[in-house]
C-alpha positions in Angstrom: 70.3 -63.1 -1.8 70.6 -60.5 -4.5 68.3 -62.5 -6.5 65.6 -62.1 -3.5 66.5 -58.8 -3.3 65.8 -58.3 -6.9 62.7 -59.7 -7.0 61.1 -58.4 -3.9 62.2 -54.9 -5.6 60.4 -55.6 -8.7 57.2 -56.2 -6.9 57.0 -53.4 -4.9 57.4 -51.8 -8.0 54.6 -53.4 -10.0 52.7 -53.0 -6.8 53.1 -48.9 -6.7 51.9 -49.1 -10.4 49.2 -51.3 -10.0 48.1 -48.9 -7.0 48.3 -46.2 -9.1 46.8 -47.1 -11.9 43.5 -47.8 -9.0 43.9 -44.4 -7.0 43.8 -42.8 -10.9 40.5 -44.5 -11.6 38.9 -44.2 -8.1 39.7 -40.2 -8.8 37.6 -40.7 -12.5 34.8 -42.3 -10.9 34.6 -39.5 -8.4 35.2 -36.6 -10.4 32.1 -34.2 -10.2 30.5 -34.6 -13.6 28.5 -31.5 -15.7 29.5 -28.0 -16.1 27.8 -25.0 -17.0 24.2 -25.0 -17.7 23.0 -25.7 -21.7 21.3 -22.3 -22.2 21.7 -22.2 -26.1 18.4 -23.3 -28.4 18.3 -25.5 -30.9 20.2 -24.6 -33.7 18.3 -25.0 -38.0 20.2 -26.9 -40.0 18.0 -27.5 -42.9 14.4 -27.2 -44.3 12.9 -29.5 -46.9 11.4 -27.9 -49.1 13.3 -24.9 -47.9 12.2 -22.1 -46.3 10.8 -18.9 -48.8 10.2 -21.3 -51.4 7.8 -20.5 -54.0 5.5 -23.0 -56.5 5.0 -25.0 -53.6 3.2 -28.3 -54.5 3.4 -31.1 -51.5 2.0 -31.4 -48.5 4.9 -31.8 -45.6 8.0 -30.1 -44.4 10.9 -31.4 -42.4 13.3 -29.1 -40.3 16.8 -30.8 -39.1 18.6 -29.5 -35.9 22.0 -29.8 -34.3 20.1 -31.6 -31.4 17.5 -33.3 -29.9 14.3 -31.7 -30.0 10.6 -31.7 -28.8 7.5 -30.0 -29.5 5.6 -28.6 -26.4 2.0 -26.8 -27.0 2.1 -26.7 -29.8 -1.9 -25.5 -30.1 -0.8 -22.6 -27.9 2.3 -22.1 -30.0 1.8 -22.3 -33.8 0.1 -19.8 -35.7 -0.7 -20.5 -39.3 -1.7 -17.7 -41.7 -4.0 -17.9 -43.7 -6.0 -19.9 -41.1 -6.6 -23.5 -41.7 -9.6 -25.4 -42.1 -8.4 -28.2 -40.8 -5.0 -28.2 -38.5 -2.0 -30.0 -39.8 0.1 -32.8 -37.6 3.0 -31.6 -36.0 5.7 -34.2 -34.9 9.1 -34.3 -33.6 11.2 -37.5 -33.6 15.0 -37.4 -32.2 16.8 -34.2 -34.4 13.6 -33.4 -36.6 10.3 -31.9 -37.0 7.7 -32.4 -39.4 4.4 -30.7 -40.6 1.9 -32.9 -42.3 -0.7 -30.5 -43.8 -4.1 -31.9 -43.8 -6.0 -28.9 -45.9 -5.9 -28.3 -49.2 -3.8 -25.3 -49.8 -5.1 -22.3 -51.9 -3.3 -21.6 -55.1 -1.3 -18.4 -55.2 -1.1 -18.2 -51.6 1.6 -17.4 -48.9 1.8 -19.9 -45.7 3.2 -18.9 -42.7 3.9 -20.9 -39.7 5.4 -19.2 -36.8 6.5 -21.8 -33.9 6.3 -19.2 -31.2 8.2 -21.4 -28.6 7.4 -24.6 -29.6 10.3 -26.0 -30.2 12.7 -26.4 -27.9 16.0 -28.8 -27.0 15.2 -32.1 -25.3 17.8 -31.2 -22.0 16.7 -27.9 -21.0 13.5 -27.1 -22.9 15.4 -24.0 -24.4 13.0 -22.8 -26.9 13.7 -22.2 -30.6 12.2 -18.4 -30.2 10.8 -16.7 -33.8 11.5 -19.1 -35.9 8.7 -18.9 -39.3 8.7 -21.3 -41.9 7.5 -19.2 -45.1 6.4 -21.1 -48.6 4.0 -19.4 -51.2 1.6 -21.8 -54.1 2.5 -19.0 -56.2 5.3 -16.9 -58.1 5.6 -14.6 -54.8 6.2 -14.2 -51.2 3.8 -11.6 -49.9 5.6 -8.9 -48.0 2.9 -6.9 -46.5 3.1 -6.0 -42.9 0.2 -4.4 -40.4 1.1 -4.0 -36.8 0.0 -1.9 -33.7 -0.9 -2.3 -30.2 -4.1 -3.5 -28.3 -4.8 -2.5 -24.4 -7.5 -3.0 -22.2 -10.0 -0.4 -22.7 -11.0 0.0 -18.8 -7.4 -0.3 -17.5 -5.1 0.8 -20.1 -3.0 -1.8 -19.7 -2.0 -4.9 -22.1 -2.8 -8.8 -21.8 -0.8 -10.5 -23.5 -3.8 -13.5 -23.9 -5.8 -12.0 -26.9 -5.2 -12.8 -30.5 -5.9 -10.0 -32.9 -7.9 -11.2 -36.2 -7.8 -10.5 -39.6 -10.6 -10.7 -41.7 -11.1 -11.1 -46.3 -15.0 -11.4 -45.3 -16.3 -7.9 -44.9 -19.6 -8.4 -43.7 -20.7 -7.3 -39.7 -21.1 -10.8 -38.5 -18.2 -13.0 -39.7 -16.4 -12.5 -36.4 -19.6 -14.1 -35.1 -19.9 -17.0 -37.6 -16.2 -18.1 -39.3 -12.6 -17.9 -38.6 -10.1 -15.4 -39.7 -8.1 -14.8 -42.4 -5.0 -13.4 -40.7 -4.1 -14.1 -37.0 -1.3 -12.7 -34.6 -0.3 -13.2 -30.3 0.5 -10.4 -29.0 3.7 -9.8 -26.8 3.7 -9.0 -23.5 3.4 -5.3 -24.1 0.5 -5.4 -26.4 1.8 -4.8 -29.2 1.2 -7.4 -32.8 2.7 -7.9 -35.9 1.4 -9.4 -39.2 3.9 -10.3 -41.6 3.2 -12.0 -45.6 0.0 -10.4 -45.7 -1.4 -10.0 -49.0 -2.9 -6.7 -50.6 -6.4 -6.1 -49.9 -9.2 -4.7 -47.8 -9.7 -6.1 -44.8 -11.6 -6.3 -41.2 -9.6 -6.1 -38.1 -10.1 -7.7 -34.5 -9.2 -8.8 -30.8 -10.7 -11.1 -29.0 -9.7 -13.5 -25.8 -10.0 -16.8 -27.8 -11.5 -18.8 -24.5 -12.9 -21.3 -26.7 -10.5 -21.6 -29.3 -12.8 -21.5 -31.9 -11.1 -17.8 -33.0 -15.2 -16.2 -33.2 -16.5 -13.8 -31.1 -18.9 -15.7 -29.4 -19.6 -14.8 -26.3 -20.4 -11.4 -24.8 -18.4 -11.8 -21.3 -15.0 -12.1 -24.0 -13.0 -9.4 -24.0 -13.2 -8.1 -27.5 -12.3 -5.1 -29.8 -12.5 -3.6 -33.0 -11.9 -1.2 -35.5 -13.7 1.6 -36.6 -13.2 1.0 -40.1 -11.9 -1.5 -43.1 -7.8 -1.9 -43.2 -6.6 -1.1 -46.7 -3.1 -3.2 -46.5 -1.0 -1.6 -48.3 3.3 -0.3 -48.4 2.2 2.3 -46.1 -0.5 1.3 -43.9 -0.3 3.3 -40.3 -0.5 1.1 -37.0 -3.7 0.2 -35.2 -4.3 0.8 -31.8 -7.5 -1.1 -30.9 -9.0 -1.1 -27.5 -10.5 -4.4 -25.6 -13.7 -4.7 -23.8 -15.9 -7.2 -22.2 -19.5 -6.3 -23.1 -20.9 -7.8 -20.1 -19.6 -9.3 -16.8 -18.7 -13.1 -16.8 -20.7 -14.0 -13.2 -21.1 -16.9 -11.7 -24.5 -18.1 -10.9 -26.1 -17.4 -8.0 -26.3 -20.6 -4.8 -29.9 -21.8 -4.6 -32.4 -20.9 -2.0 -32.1 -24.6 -0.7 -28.4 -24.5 -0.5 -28.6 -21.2 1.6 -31.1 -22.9 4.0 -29.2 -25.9 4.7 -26.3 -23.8 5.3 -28.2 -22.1 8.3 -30.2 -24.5 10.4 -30.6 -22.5 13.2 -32.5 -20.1 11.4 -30.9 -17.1 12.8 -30.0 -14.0 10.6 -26.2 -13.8 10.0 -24.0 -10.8 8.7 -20.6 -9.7 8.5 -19.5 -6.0 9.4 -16.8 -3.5 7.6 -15.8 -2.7 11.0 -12.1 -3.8 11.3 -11.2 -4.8 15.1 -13.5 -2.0 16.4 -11.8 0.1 13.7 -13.8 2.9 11.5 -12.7 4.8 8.8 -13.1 8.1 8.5 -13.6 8.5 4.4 -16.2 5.5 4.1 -19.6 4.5 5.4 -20.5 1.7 7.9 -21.9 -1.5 6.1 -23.0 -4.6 7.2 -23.1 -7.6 4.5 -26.0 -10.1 4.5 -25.6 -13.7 3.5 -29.1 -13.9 2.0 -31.3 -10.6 0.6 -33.7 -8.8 3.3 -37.6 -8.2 3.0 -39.3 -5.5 5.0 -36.5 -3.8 6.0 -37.3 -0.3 8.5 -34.2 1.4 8.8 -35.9 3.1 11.9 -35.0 0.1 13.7 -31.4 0.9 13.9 -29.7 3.4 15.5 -26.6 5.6 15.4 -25.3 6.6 18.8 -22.7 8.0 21.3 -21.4 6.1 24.6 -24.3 7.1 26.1 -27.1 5.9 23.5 -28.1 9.2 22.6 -29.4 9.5 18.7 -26.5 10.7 15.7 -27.8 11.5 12.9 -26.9 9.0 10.0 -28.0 7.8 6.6 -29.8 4.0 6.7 -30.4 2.4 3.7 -30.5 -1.0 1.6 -28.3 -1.4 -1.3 -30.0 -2.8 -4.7 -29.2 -6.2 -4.4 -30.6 -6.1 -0.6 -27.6 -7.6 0.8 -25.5 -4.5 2.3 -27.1 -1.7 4.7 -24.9 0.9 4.6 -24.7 4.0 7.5 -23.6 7.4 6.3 -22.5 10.0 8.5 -20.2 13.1 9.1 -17.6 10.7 11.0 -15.4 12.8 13.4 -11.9 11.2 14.7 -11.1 9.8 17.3 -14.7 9.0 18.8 -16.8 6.0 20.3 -19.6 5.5 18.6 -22.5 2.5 19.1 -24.5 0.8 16.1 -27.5 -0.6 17.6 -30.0 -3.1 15.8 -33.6 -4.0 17.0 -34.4 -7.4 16.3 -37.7 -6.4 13.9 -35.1 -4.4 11.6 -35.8 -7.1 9.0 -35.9 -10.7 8.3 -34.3 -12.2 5.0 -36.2 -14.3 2.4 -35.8 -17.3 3.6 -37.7 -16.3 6.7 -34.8 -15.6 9.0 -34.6 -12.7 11.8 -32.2 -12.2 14.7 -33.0 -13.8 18.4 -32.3 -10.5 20.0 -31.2 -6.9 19.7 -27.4 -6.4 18.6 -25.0 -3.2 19.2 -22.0 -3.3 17.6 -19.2 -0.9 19.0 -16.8 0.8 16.9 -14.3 4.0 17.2 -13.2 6.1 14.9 -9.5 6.5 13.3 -7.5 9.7 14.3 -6.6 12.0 11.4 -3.2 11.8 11.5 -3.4 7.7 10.5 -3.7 9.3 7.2 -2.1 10.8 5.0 -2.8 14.4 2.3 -2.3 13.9 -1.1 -1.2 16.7 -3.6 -0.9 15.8 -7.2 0.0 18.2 -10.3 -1.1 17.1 -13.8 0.3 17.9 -16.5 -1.4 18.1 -19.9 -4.7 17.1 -18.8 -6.5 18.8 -21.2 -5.4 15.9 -23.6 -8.0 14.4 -21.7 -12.0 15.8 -22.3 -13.6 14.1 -19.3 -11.2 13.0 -17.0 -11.6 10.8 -13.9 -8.8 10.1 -11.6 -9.2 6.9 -10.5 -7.3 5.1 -8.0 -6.5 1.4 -7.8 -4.8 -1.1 -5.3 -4.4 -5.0 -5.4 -6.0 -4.6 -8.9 -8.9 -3.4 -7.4 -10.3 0.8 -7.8 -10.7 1.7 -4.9 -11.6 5.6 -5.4 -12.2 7.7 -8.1 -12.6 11.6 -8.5 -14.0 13.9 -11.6 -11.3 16.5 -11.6 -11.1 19.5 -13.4 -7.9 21.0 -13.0 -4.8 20.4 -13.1 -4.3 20.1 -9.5 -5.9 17.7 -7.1 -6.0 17.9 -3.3 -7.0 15.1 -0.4 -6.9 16.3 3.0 -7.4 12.6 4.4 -6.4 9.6 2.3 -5.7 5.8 2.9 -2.2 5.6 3.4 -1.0 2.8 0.6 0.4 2.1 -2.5 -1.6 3.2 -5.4 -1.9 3.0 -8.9 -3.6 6.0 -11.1 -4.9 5.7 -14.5 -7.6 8.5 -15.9 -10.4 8.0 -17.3 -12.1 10.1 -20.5 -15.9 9.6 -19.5 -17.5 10.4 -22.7 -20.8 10.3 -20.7 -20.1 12.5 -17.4 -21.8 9.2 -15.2 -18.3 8.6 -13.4 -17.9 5.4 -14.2 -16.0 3.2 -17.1 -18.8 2.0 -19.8 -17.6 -0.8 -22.0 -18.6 -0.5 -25.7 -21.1 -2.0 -28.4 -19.9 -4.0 -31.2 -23.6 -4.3 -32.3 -23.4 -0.6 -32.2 -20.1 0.3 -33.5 -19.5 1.9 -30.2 -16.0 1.9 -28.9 -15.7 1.8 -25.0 -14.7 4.4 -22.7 -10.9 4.3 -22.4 -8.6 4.8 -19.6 -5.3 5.4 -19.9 -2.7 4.1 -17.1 0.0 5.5 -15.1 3.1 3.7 -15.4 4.7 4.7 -12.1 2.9 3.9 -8.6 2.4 6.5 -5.8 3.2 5.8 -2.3 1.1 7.8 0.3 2.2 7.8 3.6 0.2 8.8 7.2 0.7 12.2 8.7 2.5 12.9 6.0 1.8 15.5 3.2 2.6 13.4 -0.1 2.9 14.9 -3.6 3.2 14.2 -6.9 4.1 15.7 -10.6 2.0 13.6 -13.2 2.7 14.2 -16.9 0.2 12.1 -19.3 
């Protein structure tokens, strides 16, 4: 019996252990796995040939990390100075990556390739951020640096998207025909930095490099230059250049035949400014044609009270013979009536309207809006300035001031950005510039902070430029 006892003792035992050892790996298998979140980049362990090396003879370099690695746009990425002829390969295999150059490199020369954020670690794409690989042909690194800032001449503001371009080749039309010397990005305040640049006289440039060909071919780009050579030297000043697109990048135009088989029934079709009945007080009436008018009489329409009887107003037909716009001393609060005869026009396509339209609208109240006080101070920095008022990225208003005080009775209520404009010419409007000419564009410069203008409500503002 004790023997029983004994051995129904020792299996209970072995049992419990047996369980235990199970419930201790069912817990491991269902333990959570992970941790915090790998936010550290790749770390350089070793370049061959190393990096700053002088009398450089092959034509590859490897870089070693403490991980995994991958290259991701790299065309976007990787800058080389002095420009290649002909890009190199760029490769990454498990903890390396390698350059293969594919150009013959220029005796007594200093390459630099910045990886921007190129590389980065294979788990969380953290990038390895301004990291240049640096080599010279010669006895020297160069050590010359130029830097500076480059905004958007009609906005004053940055865009991070252009390239700014360095050129050996003096001549006007270079940056028309070849590549650069020298190239830098720009970060995302505007500003650029060329490092290992070599002594000399030089040609400097922006451009947005749509094509990627780095040239300055195509007037819609936005483009800039300087007014004269760049003599790099120890103590060369910074550059401020200004961008510009010479003309406007439009789309073309839908054909005749499109516009017709949009429109079968022939009928004359427009859209109003009108919102829900709704007009404002500061603008004019317009109605927007899909297709451009012939023989338009601006007799046939009317401005009128409730009653039909005449207002006098302002008809006319904009330039591109789309928009009729009605001008008139709006007062608040007040129904007024647009009425159309039906032999007001007919559009080029031969269309006209069936029959006579009125369209009914009422004036906003004045106290929907808001008056706007703003006090500048040095404005006289400033020869011809142009306050100039912008919303959704859009200018929306724009005054010639000429003092350092500036009063709206009625404005939109909104939130607004400012910028002023110098307008060399007095014609009230921004004027890009002339490359062909040497003539740089009109330049605006932005207010950082926003205003917010509320209705019925007197807003004001201290500016300082």
């Amino acid at each position: 019996m004790k023997i029983f006892n004994s051995i129904v003792f020792l299996a209970a035992i072995v049992l419990y252990y047996l369980l235990s050892i199970l419930g201790s790996g069912c817990a491991q298998i269902g333990m959570p796995l992970g941790g915090p979140r790998d936010t550290t980049p790749p770390v350089l362990l070793k370049s061959t040939p190393p990096n700053g090396m002088i009398h450089f003879t092959g034509n590859r370099a490897i870089f070693t990390f403490d991980e995994y690695v991958h290259i991701q746009d790299v065309q976007k990425n990787l800058l080389i100075n002095p420009v290649p002829n002909i890009v190199p390969n760029v490769t990454s295999k498990l903890k390396t990556v390698s350059i293969k150059m594919r150009d013959t490199l220029q005796p007594n020369t200093t390459y630099s390739f910045d990886f921007g954020n190129a590389i980065q670690d294979i788990n969380e794409n953290n990038p390895l951020r301004n990291f240049t690989y640096v080599f010279s042909t010669g006895n020297y690194i160069d050590s010359l640096q130029l830097h500076g800032k480059v905004v958007l001449a009609e906005t004053g503001k940055p865009d991070s998207t252009l390239l700014v371009l360095l050129y050996k080749n003096l001549g006007d039309s270079a940056v028309y025909k070849e590549k650069p010397k020298y190239v830098a990005s720009l970060d995302s305040s505007g500003h650029y930095y060329f490092k290992y640049l070599a002594a000399g006289t030089y040609h400097l440039f922006a451009l947005k490099d749509e094509s990627g060909q780095k040239m300055y071919n195509n007037p819609s780009q936005l483009f800039a230059f300087a007014d004269s050579a760049v003599h790099i030297t120890k103590t060369v000043e910074p550059i401020e250049l200004f961008a510009y697109a010479e003309k406007e990048n439009t789309k073309p135009a839908a054909s005749s035949s499109g516009a017709q088989a949009k429109n079968p029934d022939k009928i004359l079709k427009y859209t109003s400014s009108v919102s829900s009945g709704s007009q404002d007080l500061l603008t004019p009436l317009t109605l927007t044609f899909f297709t451009p008018l012939k023989d338009f009489d601006s007799s046939k329409i009317k401005l009128t009270d409730t009653l039909y009887n005449p207002i006098a107003a302002a008809i006319s037909l904009d330039s591109t013979k789309k928009i009729i716009i009605v001008k008139t001393p709006w007062e608040e609060d007040l129904d007024y009536r647009l009425v159309i005869d039906t032999a007001f026009a007919v559009d080029t396509l031969g269309d006209k309207l069936k029959k006579a339209d009125t369209i009914h609208l009422k004036t906003k109240r004045e106290r929907e809006y808001g008056s706007l006080k703003l006090n500048f101070k040095n404005l006289g920095k400033i020869k011809h300035p142009v306050l100039q008022f912008v919303k959704n990225n859009e200018l929306v208003d724009s005054f010639k001031i000429s003092s350092p005080t500036f009063n709206v009775k009625l404005f939109e209520p909104g939130e607004y950005e400012l910028r002023i404009l110098d307008d060399e010419n007095d014609n009230g409007t921004w004027d890009p510039g002339s490359y062909h000419l040497l003539k740089q564009p009109e330049k605006a410069t932005a207010i950082p902070k926003k205003i917010s203008i509320r209705a019925d409500w007197g807003n004001e503002y201290d500016i300082e430029l």
